[in-house]
C-alpha positions in Angstrom: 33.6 88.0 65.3 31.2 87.5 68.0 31.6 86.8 71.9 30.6 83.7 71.4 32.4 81.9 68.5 36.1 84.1 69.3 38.9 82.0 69.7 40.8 81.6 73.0 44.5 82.8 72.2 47.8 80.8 74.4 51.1 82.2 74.8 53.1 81.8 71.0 56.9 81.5 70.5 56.2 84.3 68.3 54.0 86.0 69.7 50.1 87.1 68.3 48.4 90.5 67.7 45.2 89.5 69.4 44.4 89.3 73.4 40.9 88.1 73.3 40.4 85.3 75.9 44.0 85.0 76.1 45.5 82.1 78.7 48.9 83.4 79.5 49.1 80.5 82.2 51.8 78.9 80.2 54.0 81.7 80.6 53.9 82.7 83.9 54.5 79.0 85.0 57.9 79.1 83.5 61.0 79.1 85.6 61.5 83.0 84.7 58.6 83.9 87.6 59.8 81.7 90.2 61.5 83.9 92.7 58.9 86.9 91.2 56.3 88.1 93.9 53.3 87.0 92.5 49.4 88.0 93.3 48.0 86.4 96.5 45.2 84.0 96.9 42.4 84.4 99.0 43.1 88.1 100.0 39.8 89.5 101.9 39.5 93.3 100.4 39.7 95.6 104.1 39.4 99.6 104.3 40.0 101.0 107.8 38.8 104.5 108.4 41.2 107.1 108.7 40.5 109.8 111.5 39.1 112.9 109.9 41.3 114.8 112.3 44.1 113.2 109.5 42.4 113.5 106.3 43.7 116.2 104.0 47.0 117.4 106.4 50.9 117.1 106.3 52.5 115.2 109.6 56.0 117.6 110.0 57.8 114.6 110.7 59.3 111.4 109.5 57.5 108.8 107.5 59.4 106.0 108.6 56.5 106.0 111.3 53.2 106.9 110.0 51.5 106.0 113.1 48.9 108.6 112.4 47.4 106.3 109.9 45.6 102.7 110.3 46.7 99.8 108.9 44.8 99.1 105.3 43.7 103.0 105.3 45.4 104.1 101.8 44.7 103.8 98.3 47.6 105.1 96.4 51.2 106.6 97.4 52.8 108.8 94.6 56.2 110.0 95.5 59.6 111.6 94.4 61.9 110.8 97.3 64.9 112.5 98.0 68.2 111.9 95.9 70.5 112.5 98.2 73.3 114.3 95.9 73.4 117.5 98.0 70.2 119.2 97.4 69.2 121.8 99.9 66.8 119.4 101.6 69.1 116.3 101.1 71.2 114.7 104.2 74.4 113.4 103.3 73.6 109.7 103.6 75.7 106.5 102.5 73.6 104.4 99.7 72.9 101.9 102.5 71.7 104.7 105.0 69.9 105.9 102.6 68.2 103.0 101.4 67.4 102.1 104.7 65.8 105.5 105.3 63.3 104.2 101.8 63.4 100.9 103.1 61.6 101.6 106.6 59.1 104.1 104.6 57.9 102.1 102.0 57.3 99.2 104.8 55.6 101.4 106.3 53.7 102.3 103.1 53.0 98.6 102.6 51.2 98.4 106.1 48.9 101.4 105.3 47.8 100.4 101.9 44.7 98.4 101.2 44.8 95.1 99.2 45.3 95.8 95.3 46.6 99.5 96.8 49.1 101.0 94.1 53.0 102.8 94.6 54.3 105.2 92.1 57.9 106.2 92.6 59.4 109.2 90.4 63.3 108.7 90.3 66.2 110.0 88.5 69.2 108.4 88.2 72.3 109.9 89.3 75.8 110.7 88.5 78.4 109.8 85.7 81.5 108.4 87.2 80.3 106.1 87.6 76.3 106.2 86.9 74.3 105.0 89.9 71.1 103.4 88.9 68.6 104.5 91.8 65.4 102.7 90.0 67.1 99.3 89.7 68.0 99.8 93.3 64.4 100.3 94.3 62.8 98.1 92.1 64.8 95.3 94.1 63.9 96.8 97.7 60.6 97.2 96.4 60.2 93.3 95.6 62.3 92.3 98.7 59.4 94.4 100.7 56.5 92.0 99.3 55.4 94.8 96.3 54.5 93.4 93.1 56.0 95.1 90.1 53.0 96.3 87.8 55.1 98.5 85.1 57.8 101.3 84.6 56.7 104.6 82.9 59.6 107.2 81.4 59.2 110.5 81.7 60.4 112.0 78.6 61.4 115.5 79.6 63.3 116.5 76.6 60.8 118.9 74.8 61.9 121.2 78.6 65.5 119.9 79.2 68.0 122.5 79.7 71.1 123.2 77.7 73.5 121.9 80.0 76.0 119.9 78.6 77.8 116.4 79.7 78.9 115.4 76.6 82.6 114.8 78.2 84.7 114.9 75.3 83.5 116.8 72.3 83.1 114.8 69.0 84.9 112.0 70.1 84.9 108.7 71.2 87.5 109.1 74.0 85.1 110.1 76.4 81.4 110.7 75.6 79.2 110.7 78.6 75.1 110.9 78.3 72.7 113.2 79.0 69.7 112.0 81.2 66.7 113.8 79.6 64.0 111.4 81.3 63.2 109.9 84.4 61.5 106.6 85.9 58.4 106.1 87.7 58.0 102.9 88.7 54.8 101.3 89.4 54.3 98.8 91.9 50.5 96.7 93.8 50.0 95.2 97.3 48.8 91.5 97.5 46.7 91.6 94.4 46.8 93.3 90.9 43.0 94.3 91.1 41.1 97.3 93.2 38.0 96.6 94.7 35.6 99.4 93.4 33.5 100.5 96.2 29.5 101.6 95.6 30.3 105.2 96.6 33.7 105.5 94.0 33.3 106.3 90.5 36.1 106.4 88.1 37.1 110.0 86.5 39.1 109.3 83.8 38.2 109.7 80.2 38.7 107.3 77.1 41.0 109.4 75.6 43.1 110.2 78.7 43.1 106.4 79.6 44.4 105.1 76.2 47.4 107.8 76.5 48.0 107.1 79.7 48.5 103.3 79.7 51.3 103.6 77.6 54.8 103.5 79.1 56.3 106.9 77.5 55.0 109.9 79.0 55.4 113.4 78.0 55.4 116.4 79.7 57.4 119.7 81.0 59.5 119.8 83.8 58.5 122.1 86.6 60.1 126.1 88.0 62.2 125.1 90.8 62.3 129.2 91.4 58.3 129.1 90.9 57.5 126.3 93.7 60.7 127.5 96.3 61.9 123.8 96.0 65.3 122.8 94.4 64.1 120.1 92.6 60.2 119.6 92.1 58.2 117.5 90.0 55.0 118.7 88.5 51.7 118.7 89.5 50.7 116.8 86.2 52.8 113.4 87.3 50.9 112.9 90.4 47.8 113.8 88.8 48.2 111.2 85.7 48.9 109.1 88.3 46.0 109.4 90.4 43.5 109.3 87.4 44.6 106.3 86.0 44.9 104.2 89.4 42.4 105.7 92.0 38.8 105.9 92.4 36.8 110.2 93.2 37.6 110.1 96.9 40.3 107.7 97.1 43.3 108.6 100.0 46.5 109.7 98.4 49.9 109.0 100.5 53.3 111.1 99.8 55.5 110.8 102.2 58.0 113.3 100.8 55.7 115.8 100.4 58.1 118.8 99.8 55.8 122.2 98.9 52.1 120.2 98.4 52.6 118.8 94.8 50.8 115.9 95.3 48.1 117.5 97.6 47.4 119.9 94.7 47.2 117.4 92.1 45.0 115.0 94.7 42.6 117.8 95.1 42.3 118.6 91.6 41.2 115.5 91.5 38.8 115.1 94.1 40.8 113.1 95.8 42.3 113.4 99.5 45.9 113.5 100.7 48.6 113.0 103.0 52.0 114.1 103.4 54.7 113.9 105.5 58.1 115.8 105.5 60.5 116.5 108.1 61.3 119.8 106.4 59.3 122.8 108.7 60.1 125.7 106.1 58.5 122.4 103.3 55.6 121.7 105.4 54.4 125.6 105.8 55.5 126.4 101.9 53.0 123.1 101.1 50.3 124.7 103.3 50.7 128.1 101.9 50.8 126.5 98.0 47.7 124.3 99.0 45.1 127.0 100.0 46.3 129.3 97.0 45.8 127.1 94.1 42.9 125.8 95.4 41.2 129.4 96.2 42.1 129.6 92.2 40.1 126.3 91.3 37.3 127.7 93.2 37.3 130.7 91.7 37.8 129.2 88.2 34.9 126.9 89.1 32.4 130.0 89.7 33.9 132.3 87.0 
C-alpha cells in the first residue's frame, strides 16, 4: 500500500492491528481523560545553560533544593530513591514525611527540566503485611506535580532473584504470601510528549536496541550490593537503557539519589553528562572513586 492511497484508521470498539494515520481524537476526548494531565499548547522549547563549574559533579547535599542548577537546564532525571524500610542509608520516615521528602524533589525536578524533559523512577514495592504499593503512590504525586504519565516498564529480575522464601504457609492456601521478583520504573514528560532535537544532538541508539527497548518488560540481572559498597543498588544497565532510548549524545542527566555513581557511569558510557546529589558523604566519595575507575577502564578499552 502506498503513502498516498493508505487509509486513515479511528479508534474501534474492538480494536485494529494497524496504526497508520491513526486519529485517536475520539478516545482521548472521552470522560476517562478528564482529570488526566494532558500535553500543553503553545509551549516555547527553552534550554538554559548550566555552569560548567556544575557539569559532570555530585552536590553532597539535599535535592530538595537544587539551586545549583537553572531552571529548564535538564534533559532526563533517572532515579532509584530511597525505600525507607531501614537500609543503611534510609531515615526512619512516616509515609507522609517521606513522601514529602519525594514530593519537594521531584518539584524541584519539574523546575529544572526542559519542555518534553523525561523522569524515570525505579521502585520496589514493599512489605507483606500489609503490601505497600510505593509506585501507585508516586504515580499519583507524580500527576498531582503537573508530570504527564508516558508508560510503566517492569523489571523482570527473576533470571537473578535469590532463593529467599515468603511463601508464608507451605502448600497451602491458609496463608500464601508472594514473592516480588520485579520492580517498576515509571516513566513520566514535562509539558509536552515530544523533545526538541537540537542541530548539535544526534540520537545513539540502534534499530535493534530501540525495538527491544520500547516494550514494557525488561530483562536484566540485579546488581552485587558487596561489589558497589551500597545495600541496595541498581545496575548500571537500567539507567543506561534509559538514557538511550529518551536522550540525545550530550544530553544532561539528573539523579538526585545518586548513591555510589550508577547513573554517572551509565551517563558517561553514553556520552552523556550527569548530575547527582546525595546527602550521604561516605556515597558521594564511593561515587567519585567508582566514576574515575570505570571510566579509566573505558578509556583503556577504547585504545586497546
Amino acid at each position: 500500500m502506498t503513502k498516498k492511497n493508505r487509509q486513515n484508521t479511528r479508534t474501534s470498539s474492538f480494536g485494529i492491528s494497524g496504526r497508520f494515520g491513526h486519529d485517536s481524537s475520539e478516545f482521548y476526548s472521552k470522560k476517562i481523560y478528564s482529570k488526566v494531565n494532558l500535553p500543553k499548547t503553545g509551549v516555547e522549547y527553552i534550554e538554559n545553560i548550566i555552569p560548567e563549574e556544575s557539569i559532570n559533579r555530585i552536590f553532597c547535599k539535599s535535592s530538595e533544593n537544587m539551586d545549583d542548577l537553572p531552571d529548564y537546564s535538564v534533559h532526563l532525571m533517572v532515579t532509584s530513591p530511597p525505600y525507607n524500610v531501614g537500609k543503611d542509608y534510609d531515615d526512619d520516615l512516616s509515609l507522609k514525611e517521606y513522601f514529602s521528602l519525594l514530593r519537594n524533589v521531584f518539584q524541584e525536578t519539574y523546575r529544572v527540566l526542559v519542555p518534553g524533559g523525561r523522569v524515570a523512577i525505579n521502585i520496589a514495592n514493599v512489605g507483606r503485611k500489609p503490601y505497600i504499593s510505593l509506585n501507585s503512590e508516586i504515580i499519583r504525586l507524580m500527576q498531582d506535580i503537573g508530570f504527564m504519565m508516558r508508560g510503566e516498564i517492569i523489571w523482570d529480575k527473576g533470571a537473578s532473584a535469590g532463593g529467599s522464601c515468603a511463601w508464608g504457609s507451605w502448600k497451602s492456601a491458609s496463608n500464601p504470601v508472594l514473592r516480588d521478583v520485579h520492580e517498576y520504573i515509571m516513566v513520566f514528560s514535562k509539558d509536552v510528549f515530544k523533545r526538541k532535537k537540537l542541530s548539535d544532538r544526534n540520537d545513539t541508539i540502534t534499530r535493534d536496541e530501540f525495538l527491544e527497548l520500547t516494550k514494557s518488560v525488561w530483562q536484566f540481572p540485579t546488581e552485587s550490593a558487596k561489589k558497589v559498597s551500597h545495600p541496595a543498588p541498581f545496575p548500571v544497565e537500567l539507567p543506561r537503557r534509559i538514557i538511550q532510548l529518551y536522550t540525545f549524545e550530550g544530553d544532561v542527566v539528573l539523579d538526585p539519589f545518586m548513591g555510589v555513581g550508577t547513573t554517572a557511569v551509565a551517563a558517561l558510557v553514553s556520552n552523556r553528562k550527569y548530575i547527582g546529589y546525595d546527602i550521604s558523604e561516605e556515597y558521594c566519595q564511593l561515587a567519585e572513586e567508582r566514576i574515575k575507575s570505570e571510566t579509566s577502564q573505558l578509556k583503556f578499552d577504547a585504545f586497546a
